[in-house]
Every structure is written in C-alpha cells, then in structure tokens.
N, C-alpha and C positions, 0 to 999 in steps of 0.2 A: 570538516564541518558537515557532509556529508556520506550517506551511507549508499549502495547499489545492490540490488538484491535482481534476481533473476528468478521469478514465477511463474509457472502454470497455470493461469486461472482456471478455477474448477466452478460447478452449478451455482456457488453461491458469489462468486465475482469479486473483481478485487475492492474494488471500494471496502466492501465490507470487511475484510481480511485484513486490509490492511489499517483501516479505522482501528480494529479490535488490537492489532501487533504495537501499533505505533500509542495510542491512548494506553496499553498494557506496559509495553518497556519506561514508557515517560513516567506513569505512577510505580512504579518498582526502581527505576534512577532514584525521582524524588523522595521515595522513603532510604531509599541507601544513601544519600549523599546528604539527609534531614532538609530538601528544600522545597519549595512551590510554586506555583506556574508552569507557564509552555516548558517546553524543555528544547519542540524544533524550531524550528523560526518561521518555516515556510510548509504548505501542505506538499505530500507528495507529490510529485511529476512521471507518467506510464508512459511507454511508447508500446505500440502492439509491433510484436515481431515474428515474420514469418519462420517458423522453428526450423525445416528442411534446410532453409539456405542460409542462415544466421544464427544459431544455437550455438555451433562449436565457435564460432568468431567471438562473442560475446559471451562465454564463458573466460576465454583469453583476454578478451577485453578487463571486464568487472574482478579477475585476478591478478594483472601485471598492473592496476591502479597503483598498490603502492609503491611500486620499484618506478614508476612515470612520473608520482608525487616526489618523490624523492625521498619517502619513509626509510625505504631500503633501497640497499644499493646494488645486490644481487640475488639471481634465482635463489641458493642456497638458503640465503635468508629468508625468502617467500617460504619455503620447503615448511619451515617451520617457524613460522609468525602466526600466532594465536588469531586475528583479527581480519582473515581471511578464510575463507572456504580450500584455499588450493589446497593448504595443509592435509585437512580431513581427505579428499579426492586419495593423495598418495598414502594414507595410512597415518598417517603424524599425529593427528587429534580427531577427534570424533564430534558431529554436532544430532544430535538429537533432530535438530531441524533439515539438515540439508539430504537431499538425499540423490547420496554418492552413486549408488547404484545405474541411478538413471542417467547420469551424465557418464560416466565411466562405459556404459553400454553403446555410447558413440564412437568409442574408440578399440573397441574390441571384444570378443567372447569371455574370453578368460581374466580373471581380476591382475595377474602379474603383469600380464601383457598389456592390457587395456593402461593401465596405469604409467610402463613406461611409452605408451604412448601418446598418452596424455602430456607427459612432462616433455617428450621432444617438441611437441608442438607447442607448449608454451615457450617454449626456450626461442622458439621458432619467430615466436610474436613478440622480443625484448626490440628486434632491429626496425621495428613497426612504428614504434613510438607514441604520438597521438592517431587516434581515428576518427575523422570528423566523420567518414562517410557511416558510422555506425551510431551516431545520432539521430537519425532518422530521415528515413527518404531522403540521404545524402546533403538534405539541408539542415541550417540550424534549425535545432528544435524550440518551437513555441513552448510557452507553458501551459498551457488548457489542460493536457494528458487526452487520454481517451475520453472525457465527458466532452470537450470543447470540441471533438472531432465530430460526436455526434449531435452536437451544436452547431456547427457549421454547416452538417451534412443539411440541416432544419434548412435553414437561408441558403443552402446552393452554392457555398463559398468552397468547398471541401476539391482539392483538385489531389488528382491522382497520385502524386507525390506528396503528398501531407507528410510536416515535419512532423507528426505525429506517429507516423505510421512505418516500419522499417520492412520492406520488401519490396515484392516485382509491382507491378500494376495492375496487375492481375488478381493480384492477394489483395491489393487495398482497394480495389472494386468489388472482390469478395469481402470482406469484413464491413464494407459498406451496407452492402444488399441484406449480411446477416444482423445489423445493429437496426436496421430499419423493420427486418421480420420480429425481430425481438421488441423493440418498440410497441407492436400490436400488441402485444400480451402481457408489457411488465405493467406496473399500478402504476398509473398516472401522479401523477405529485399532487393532486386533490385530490385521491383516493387516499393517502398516504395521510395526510392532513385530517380527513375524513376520521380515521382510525385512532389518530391521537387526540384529537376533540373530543373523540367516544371513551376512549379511556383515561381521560382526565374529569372529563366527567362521572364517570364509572367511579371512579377513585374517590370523587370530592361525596358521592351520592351516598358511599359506604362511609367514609366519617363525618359524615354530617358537617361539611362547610363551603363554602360558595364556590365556584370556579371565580366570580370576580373577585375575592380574593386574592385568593393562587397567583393570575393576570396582574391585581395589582401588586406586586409585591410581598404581601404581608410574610413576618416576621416570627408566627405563633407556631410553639411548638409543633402543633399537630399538622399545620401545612407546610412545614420545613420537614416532619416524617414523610408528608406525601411526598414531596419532590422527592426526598432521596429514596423515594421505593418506588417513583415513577421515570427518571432522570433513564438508570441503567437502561429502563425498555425501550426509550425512544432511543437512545443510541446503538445498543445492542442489539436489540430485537426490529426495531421499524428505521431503523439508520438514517437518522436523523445527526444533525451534524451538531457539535456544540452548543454555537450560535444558535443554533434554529431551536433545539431544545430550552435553551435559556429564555427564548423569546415566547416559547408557550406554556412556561412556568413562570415567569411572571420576575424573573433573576438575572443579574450577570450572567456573561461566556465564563469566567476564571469561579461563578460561584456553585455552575456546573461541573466546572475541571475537579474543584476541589471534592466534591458529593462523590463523582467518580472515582478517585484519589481512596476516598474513606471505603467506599464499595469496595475495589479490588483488596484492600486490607483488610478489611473485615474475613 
C-alpha cells in the first residue's frame, strides 16, 4: 500500500517534485482504471539522509522490500520483478526515471563490474532482515517529514537525533544551520498568499467578475473557467496544496482534484 523512492533533492526541493509526481501518477491511475478521487490515503513521509554514509545501505534497503514483505521469495526473482528499480540497476529493464548510472558508480568504474557488485551486496543484505536503525536517527520516525523538522527547529524541540533526520550529528546540526540560512530568503507564506490574492484578482479583473464570487462559491460558467485556468498555477507554479487552493477559490478539496484531473487530460 506503499511505495519508497530514494531522491536527490535538486534547486527546486522536494515538496514541489513530489506534489507534481504524486498529483500526476494519481490523475493518469484514475483515467486508466475510469475512477475518482485520492488515490493515496496519506501525504508523503522525507527523511534527510546523509548520502556518504547511508546511500549504498538504503539502496539495499528500498530494494530487498519485497523479498521482507514476502512478495517474493528469492534474489533471483528481485532480478527480474518489474516493480522495483533493482532489476533496471543489473540490466533486466530500463526506467526512464531512475538513474542507473549514478548508483552503480558507487560500486565500481566499469558497468560489468560495478553491477556484479552491486548484486553481491544485496545478496549480502537478505541475512539483515528488517532495519529499524535506518529509519531515521535510529529512532522510530515521526510523521512531520522534513517540513516538521523545520517546525520544530522554530520552537527549539529539534534534538540532534531527530527521527527525521538519518545521520551523524554533525550532518543533522548541519542541515539545521542550512534550513535556517535558507529560511532568510525563501517567500514567507504571506508573501505566497500575497501573490495568489493578486492573481486571482488579476484573473477576475480580465473577465469581468467579482473575486467575492469566486470566494463564494458561484457555479457560473465563466467563474468555473477561472478556477480551472487558475487551480493548475497555485498548485504547479506557487505550490499551494489542494486544500489551500480550494479554499481561495471559493470550492471543495476533491472539486480541485478533479479540475486537476481534466487539466492533466487535456
């Protein structure tokens, strides 16, 4: 009922990366299977992980999931199970997404080699069985993810093993110090608000209809155009979350999902 994915966050962070992946796979489900609504049950869960000393652990980890669930019952069958990344790793399938290269460069120069190094060591990790200590800072992990870590950092709660956070203490005093310099410079959540009040007014000023409207609900054509040409940018463009979009258009969470839904089909 669960999926684990191992990311790099890049400039633009994962929030937004993964709002886009997860709202994109859910409206491409629901047009393949003909149905509507959530599709996850629950938002994502991050843990920040120091890459030097936990990278190759947690590659092994998030690939021997299904021989631990008991999906499968041996490496062989990993080798070549669609529904995981290891396959792709040793050659067996290909994903457009993952990319091979840069995990396979942790185990060696040359692609043949690197590869059956790769597979000793997952072989290596069947006798392992569960890992709790790669949950995060050796404790169980909270649900917050990284936003509640920088939430806590706010009030002073945040201790050096945060179940959030997977490394020394040294890395999670560092990642502390960098989420606080980042703090200074990203838009405040009234600037953010600021930007969508302007362009929803923007929007209502060019067709000629009220923002109280919008707010209240109404039903009229041309303001159910607005929303769904204004919906994708708070989500996509100013990352605004469902809920929060629905609430400054004047709609449901699920009458957002679905506008969304019509957008990526279109």
């Amino acid at each position: 009922n669960h999926a684990h994915f191992l990311v790099r966050s890049g400039a633009a962070g994962l929030p937004a990366f993964m709002r886009k992946l997860l709202t994109g796979y859910a409206v491409t489900y629901n047009l393949r299977h003909l149905r509507h609504g959530h599709l996850f049950q629950n938002r994502y869960k991050s843990i920040v992980c120091e890459e030097d000393a936990y990278f190759r652990e947690l590659v092994r980890y998030i690939h021997l999931n299904p021989i631990r669930a008991g999906v499968l019952n041996k490496l062989s069958q990993l080798d070549r199970y669609p529904w995981c990344g290891h396959g792709a790793l040793l050659g067996y399938a290909e994903n457009d997404w993952q990319d091979v290269d840069y995990v396979l460069k942790w185990f060696g120069r040359k692609l043949g080699g690197a590869r059956r190094k790769y597979r000793k060591y997952i072989k290596r990790g069947l006798k392992q069985g569960h890992r709790p200590d790669l949950v995060g800072g050796g404790l169980i992990r909270s649900a917050g993810g990284w936003s509640a870590v920088k939430g806590l950092r706010r009030t002073g709660e945040l201790r050096k093993g945060d179940a959030r956070i997977l490394g020394s203490s040294d890395f999670v005093e560092k990642m502390i110090k960098e989420s606080d310099l980042r703090r200074r410079y990203q838009f405040a959540a009234d600037d953010v608000l600021e930007k969508v009040s302007a362009l929803i007014h923007e929007e209502c000023e060019k067709r000629e209809v009220s923002v109280s409207a919008v707010k209240a609900g109404s039903r009229a054509r041309d303001i159910s155009k607005l929303r769904a040409d204004v919906a994708p940018i708070l989500i996509n463009e100013l990352g605004l979350s469902h809920a929060e979009s629905a609430r400054q258009l004047g709609v449901s969470t699920s009458a957002i999902s679905k506008i969304i839904e019509r957008h990526y089909k279109s």
